[in-house]
C-alpha positions, 0 to 999 in steps of 0.5 A: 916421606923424603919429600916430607923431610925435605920439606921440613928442613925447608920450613926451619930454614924459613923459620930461621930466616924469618926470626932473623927477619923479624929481629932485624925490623926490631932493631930498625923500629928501635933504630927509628924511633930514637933518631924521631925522638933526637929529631924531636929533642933537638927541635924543642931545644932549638925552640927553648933556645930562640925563646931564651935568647929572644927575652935576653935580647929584650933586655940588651945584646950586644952586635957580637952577642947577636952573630955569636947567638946566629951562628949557634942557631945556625948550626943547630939547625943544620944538625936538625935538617941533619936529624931529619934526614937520618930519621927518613933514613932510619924510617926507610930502612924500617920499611924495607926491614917490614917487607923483608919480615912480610916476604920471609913470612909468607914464604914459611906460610907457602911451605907450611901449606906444601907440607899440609897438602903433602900430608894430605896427598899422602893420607888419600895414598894411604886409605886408597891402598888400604881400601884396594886391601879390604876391597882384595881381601873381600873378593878372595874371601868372596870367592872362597866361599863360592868355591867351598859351596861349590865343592859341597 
């Protein structure tokens, strides 16, 4: 029985582990989502931007108008390959985060499991003792009996 309770504290430690686990993935899953859809919302601004300043040079642009509009472009498309990267970051750490859950998961499977066959094995224990019980508890009345009829 001190198996058993050992084996439960186990199991809620495992629990434990496995709700941080699963509200870590949480986070990371939010985490990479909002850095997809920044990576997405920058893009879509860059493409709005080139489009708006396409049609303005149509029109006229000046040389300084022109470095002014690269070097913005520039930029934004720096901050997006950095966006990019933050996402694959952000996806990485989602993907360890999943494994993480999926071991923590597992563990608190396998102990479940333990603690069931434990239950089981003792079960066995007990309808043995209690079999050898009737099975003594028969014989010595058997032998009573054999006694009684022989003393009569």
């Amino acid at each position: 029985m001190d198996s058993l309770a050992t084996l439960a504290t186990v199991l809620q430690h495992a629990q434990t582990e496995r709700d941080q686990a699963l509200a870590a993935m949480r986070q990371a899953e939010a985490a990479a989502e909002a850095a997809r859809q920044q990576h997405a919302q920058l893009h879509s601004y860059r493409s709005e931007y080139r489009e708006r300043w396409t049609s303005r040079f149509r029109q006229q642009g000046t040389v300084e108008l022109l470095h002014c509009y690269q070097g913005f472009a520039g930029r934004l498309d720096q901050a997006i390959t950095l966006q990019n990267r933050s996402a694959d970051q952000a996806d990485q750490r989602l993907q360890k985060a999943r494994e993480l859950l999926l071991a923590k998961e597992q563990r608190m499977a396998a102990v479940g499991k333990l603690i069931e066959r434990r239950r089981a094995e003792l079960h066995r224990i007990n309808e043995r003792r209690e079999q050898r019980q009737t099975d003594e508890t028969a014989a010595r009345l058997g032998h009573a009996r054999r006694e009684a009829s022989l003393h009569l």
